[in-house]
C-alpha positions as CSV (number, residue, x, y, z in Angstrom):
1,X,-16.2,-26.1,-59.0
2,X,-15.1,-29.4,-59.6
3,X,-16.0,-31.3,-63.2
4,X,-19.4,-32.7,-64.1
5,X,-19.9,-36.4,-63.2
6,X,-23.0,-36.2,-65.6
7,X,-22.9,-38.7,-68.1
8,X,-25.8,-39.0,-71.1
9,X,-27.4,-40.8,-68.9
10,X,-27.9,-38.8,-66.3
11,X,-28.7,-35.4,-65.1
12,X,-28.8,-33.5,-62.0
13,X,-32.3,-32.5,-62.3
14,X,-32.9,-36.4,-63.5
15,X,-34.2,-39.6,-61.6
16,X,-31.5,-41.8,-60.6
17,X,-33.4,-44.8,-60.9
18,X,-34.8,-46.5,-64.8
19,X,-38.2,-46.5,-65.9
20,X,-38.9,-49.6,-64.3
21,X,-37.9,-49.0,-61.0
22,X,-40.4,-47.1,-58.4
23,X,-40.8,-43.4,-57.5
24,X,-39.6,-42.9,-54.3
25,X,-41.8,-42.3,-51.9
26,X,-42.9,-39.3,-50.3
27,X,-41.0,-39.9,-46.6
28,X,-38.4,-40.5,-49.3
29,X,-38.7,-37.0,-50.8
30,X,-38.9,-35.8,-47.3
31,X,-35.8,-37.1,-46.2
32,X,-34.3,-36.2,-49.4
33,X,-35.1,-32.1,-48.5
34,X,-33.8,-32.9,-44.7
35,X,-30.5,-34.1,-45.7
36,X,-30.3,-31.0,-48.8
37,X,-29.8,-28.8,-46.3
38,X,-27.2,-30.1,-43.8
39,X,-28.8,-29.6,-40.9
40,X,-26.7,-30.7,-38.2
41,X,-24.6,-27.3,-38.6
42,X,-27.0,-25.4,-39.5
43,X,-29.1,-26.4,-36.0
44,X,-25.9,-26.2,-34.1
45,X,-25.0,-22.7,-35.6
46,X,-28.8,-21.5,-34.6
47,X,-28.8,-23.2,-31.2
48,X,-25.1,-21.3,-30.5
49,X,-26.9,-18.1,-31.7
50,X,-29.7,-18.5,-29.1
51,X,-27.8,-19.7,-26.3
52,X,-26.0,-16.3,-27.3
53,X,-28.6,-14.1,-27.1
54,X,-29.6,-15.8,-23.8
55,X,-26.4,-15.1,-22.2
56,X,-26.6,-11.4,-23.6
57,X,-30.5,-11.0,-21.2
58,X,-32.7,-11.1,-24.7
59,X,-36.1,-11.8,-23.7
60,X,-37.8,-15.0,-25.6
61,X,-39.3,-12.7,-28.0
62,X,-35.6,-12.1,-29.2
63,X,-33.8,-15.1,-28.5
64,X,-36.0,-17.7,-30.8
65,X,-36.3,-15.8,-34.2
66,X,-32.3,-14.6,-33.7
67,X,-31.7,-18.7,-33.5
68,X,-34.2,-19.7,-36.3
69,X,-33.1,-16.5,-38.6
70,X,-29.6,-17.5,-38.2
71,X,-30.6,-21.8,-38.7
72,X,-32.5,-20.4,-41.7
73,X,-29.3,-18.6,-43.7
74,X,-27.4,-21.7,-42.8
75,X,-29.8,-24.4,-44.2
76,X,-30.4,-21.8,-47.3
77,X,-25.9,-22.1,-47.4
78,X,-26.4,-26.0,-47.2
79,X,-28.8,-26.0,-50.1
80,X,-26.6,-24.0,-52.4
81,X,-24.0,-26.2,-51.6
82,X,-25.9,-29.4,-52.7
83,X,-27.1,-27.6,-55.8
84,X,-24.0,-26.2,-56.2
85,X,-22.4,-29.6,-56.7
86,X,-24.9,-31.7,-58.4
87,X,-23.3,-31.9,-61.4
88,X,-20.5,-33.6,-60.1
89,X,-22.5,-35.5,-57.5
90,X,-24.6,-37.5,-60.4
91,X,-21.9,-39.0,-61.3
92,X,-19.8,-39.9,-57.8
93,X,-22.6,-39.7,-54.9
94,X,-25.8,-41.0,-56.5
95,X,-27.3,-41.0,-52.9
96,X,-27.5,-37.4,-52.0
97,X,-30.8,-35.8,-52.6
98,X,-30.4,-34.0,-56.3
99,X,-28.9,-36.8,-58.2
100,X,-31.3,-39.5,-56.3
101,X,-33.9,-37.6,-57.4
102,X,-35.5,-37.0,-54.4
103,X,-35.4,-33.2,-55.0
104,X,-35.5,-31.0,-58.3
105,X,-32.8,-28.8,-58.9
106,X,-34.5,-26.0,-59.9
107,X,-37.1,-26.3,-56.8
108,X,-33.8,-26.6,-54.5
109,X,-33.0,-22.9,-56.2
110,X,-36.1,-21.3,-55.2
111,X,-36.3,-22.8,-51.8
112,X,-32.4,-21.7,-50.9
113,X,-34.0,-17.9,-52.0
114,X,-36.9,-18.5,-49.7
115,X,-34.5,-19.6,-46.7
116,X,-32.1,-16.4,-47.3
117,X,-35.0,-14.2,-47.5
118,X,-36.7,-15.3,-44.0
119,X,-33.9,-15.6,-42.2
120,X,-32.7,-11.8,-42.9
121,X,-36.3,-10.7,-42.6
122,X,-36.2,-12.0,-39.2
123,X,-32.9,-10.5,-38.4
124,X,-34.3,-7.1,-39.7
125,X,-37.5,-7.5,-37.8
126,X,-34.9,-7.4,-34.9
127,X,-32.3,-4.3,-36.0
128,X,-30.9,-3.2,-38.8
129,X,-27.7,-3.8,-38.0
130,X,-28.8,-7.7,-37.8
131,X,-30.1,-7.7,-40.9
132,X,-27.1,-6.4,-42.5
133,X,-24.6,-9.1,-40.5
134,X,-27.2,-11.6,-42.1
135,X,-26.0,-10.4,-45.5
136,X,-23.0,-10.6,-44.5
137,X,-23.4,-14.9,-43.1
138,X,-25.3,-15.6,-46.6
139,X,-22.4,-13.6,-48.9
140,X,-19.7,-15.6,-46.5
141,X,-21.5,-19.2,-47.2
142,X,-22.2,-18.3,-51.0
143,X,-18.4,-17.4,-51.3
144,X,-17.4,-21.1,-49.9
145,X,-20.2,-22.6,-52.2
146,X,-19.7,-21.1,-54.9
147,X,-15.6,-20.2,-55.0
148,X,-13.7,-22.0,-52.6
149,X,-15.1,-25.0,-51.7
150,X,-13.1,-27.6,-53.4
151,X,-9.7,-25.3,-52.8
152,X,-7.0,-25.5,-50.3
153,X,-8.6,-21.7,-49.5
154,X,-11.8,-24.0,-48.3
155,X,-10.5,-23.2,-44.6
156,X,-11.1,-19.3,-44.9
157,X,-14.9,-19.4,-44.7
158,X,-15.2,-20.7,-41.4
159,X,-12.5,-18.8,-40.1
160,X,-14.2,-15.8,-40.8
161,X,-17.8,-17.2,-40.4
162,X,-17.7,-18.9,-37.1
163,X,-16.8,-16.0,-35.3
164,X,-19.7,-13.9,-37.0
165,X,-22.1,-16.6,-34.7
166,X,-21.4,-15.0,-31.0
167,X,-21.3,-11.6,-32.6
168,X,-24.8,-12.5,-34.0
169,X,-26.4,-13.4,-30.9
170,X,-24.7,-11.0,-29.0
171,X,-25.8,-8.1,-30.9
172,X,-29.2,-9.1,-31.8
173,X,-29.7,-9.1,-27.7
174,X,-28.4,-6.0,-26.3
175,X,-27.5,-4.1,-29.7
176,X,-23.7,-4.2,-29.2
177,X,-20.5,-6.6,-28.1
178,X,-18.9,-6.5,-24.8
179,X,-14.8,-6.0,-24.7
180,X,-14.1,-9.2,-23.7
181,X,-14.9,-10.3,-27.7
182,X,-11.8,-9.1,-28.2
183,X,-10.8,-12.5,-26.8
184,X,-13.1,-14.1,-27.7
185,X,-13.0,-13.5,-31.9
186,X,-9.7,-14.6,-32.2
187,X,-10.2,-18.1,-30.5
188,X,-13.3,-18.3,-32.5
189,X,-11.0,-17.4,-35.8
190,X,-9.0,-20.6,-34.7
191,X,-11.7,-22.6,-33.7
192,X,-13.3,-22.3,-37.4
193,X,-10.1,-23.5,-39.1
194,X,-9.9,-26.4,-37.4
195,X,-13.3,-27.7,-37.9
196,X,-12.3,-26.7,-41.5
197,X,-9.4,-28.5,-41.6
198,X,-11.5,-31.4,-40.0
199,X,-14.2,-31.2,-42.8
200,X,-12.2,-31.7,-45.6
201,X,-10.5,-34.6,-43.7
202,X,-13.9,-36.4,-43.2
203,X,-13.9,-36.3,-47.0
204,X,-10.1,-36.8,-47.9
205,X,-10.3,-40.2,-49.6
206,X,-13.0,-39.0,-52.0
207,X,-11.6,-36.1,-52.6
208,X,-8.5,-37.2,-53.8
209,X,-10.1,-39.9,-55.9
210,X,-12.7,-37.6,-57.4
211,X,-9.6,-34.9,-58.0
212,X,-10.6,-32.2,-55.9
213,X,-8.6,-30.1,-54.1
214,X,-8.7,-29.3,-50.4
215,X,-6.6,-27.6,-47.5
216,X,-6.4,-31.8,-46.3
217,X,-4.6,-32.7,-49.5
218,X,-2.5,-29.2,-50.2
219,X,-1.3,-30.1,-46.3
220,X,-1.4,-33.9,-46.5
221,X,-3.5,-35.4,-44.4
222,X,-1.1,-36.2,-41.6
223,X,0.2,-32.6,-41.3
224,X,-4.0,-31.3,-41.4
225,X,-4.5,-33.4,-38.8
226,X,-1.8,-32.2,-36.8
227,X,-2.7,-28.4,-37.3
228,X,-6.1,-28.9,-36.5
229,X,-5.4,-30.5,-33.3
230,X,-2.6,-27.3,-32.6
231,X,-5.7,-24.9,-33.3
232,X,-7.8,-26.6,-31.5
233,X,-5.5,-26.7,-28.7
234,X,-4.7,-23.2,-29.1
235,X,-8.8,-22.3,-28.9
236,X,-8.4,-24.9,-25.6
237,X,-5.4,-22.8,-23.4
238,X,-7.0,-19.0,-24.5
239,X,-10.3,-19.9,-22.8
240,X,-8.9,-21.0,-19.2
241,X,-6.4,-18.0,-19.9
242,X,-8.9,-15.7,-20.6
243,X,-11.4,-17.2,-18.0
244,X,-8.6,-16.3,-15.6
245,X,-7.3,-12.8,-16.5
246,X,-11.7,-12.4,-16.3
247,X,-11.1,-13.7,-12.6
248,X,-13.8,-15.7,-13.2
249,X,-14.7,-18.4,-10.3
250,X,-12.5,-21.5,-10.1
251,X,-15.2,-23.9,-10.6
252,X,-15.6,-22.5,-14.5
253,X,-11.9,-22.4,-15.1
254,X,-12.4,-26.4,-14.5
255,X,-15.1,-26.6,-16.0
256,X,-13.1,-24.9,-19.4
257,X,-10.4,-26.9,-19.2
258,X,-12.3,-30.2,-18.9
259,X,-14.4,-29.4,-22.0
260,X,-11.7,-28.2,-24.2
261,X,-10.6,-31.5,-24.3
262,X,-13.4,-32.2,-25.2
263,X,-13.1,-31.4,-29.0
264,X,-9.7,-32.0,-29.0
265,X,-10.4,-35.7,-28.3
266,X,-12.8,-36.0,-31.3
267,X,-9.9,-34.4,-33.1
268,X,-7.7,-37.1,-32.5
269,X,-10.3,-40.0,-33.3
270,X,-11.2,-38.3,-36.6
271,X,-6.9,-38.1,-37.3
272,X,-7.2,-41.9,-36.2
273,X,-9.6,-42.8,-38.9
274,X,-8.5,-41.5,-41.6
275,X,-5.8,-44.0,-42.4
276,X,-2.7,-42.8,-43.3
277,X,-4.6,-40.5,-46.3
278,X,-6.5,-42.5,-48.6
279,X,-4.9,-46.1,-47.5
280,X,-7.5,-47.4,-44.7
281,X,-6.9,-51.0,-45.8
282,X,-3.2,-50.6,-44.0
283,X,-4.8,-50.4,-40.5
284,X,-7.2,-52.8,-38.6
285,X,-11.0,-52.0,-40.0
286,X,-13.6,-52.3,-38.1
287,X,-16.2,-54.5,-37.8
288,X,-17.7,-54.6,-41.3
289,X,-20.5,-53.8,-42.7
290,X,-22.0,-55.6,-45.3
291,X,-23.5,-52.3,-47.2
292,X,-20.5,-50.6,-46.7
293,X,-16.4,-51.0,-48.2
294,X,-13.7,-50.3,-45.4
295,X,-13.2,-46.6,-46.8
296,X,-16.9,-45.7,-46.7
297,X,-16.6,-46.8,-42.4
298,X,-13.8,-44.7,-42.0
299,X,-15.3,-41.7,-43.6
300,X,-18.8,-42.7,-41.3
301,X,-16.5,-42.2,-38.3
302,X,-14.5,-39.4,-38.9
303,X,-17.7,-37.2,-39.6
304,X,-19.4,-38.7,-36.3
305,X,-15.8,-37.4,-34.5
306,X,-16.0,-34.0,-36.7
307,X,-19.4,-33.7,-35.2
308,X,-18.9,-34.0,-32.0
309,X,-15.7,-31.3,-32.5
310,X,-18.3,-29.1,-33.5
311,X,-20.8,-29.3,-30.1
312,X,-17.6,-29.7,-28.3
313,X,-16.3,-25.8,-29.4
314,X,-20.3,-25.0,-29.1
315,X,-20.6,-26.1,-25.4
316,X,-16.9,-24.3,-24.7
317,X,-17.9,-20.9,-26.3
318,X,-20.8,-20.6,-24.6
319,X,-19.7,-22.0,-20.9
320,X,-16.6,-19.2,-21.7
321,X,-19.6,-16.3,-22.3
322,X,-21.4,-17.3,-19.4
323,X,-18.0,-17.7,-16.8
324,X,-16.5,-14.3,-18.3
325,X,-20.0,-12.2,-19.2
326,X,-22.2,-14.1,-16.5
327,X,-24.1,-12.2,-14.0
328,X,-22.1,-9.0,-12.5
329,X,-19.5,-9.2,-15.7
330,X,-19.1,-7.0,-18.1
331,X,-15.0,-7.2,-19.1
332,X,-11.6,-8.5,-19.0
């Protein structure tokens, strides 16, 4: 991983504040361990799971812990990733929860452990074979934690991850995948590039100025931006195709094409606010905030837009599952 920003001053498993200043807090500390584990993807990814299984005919008693197992290994992936980088985080994001001190290091260790151990626990309470794909998620996340975050390789991860999510669900439900996944995986493959590619451009500025690498700066961010929009557009025209070789009903081959622009669009606003890579200051800011410099904004907006990528492909996968595998569908 990137350098240490610890200084002699400072420590990731040390306060952030001097002697004199308060302790924060305990709704402090709380908030601290919320935002350690990233969960706005790791919800989403347990939600997709769920709505997966759901789709599939599992009953309750299958659907929940296949969505909480699955939003367990991904918060357990988040909190690797924050430990992973505290080190370099003391010294350039004094907020985040390790270097504010808000959260000891070596507690964040144990509790990632305890995450990866309950959620394959409760995908082996449900099969075997669930339990091993859950090894599979954690050694995925560990290997962008751990290896490639930080690489113009960063991409690969959620290429191969996001399509493990509908396999998941699927398989913790009815103990197998239909044919039509054979559509389905490769879209997904394309679909977790792009909100790749999106990631690192939420954090291109930074990046750059803390010398990290990422598939945003080996591309440039201009030419990212572009390929993310082509993949996403690509994930976009295979789910009305599919949806139609499926002869599925007209009303959900609308319904497709209407929300595949949907992350598409965010695509763009992100590619908007980004600001020529690393040069905001060239294009109209907007309106300021005091707390925060121009660059800072721009970043605040180009996550909101990655996020709403990310529901975006959510809602799309699973209105494509139900039009295609709905009721009294089995196949292409």
């Amino acid at each position: 991983m990137g350098a240490s920003g610890s200084s002699s001053t400072s420590s990731p498993t040390s306060a952030s504040w001097s002697t004199s200043d308060p302790a924060p807090g305990g709704g402090a500390r709380l908030l601290g361990w919320v935002r350690l584990s990233h969960p706005f993807p790791s919800v989403l990814d347990g939600l997709v799971c769920s709505a997966v299984a759901l789709l599939a005919g599992g009953p309750p008693s299958v659907v929940f812990p296949i969505g909480v197992g699955m939003t367990l290994l991904q918060l357990g992936i988040g909190t690797v990733n924050d430990v992973v980088d505290a080190p370099r985080d003391a010294g350039r994001k004094p907020g985040k929860p390790i270097p504010a001190g808000l959260v000891r290091i070596e507690t964040a260790r144990v509790v990632a452990v305890l995450l990866f151990v309950s959620g394959t626990a409760l995908a082996g309470a449900i099969s075997p074979l669930l339990a091993a794909l859950a090894v599979v998620v954690i050694a995925i996340g560990l290997a962008y934690d751990l290896r490639l975050k930080g690489t113009a390789w960063s991409w690969l991860p959620f290429a191969v991850g996001i399509p493990i999510l509908p396999v998941f669900g699927w398989v913790g439900a009815a103990g197998t995948v239909p044919a039509a996944f054979a559509a389905l995986i490769p879209a997904a493959v394309a679909a977790g590039a792009a909100l790749a590619i999106g990631n690192t451009l939420v954090d291109v500025d930074r990046d750059r100025a803390a010398g990290i690498s990422s598939v945003a700066l080996a591309l440039g961010p201009d030419r990212a931006a572009r390929l993310a929009l082509g993949l996403l557009a690509l994930v976009s025209l295979s789910a009305v195709a599919s949806a139609v070789a499926a002869t599925a009903a007209p009303v959900w081959i609308g319904l497709l094409a209407a929300l595949g622009a949907v992350p598409i669009a965010a695509a763009s606003v992100a590619a908007r606010a980004f600001g020529g890579g690393g040069e905001p200051a060239s294009r109209p800011a907007p309106q300021p905030d005091p707390r925060l410099g121009v660059a800072e904004q721009l970043a605040a907006r180009r996550e909101r837009a990655w996020q709403a990528e990310a529901i975006g492909l959510a809602v799309l996968a699973a209105c494509w599952l139900a039009a295609v595998l709905g009721p009294g569908r089995s196949s292409l």
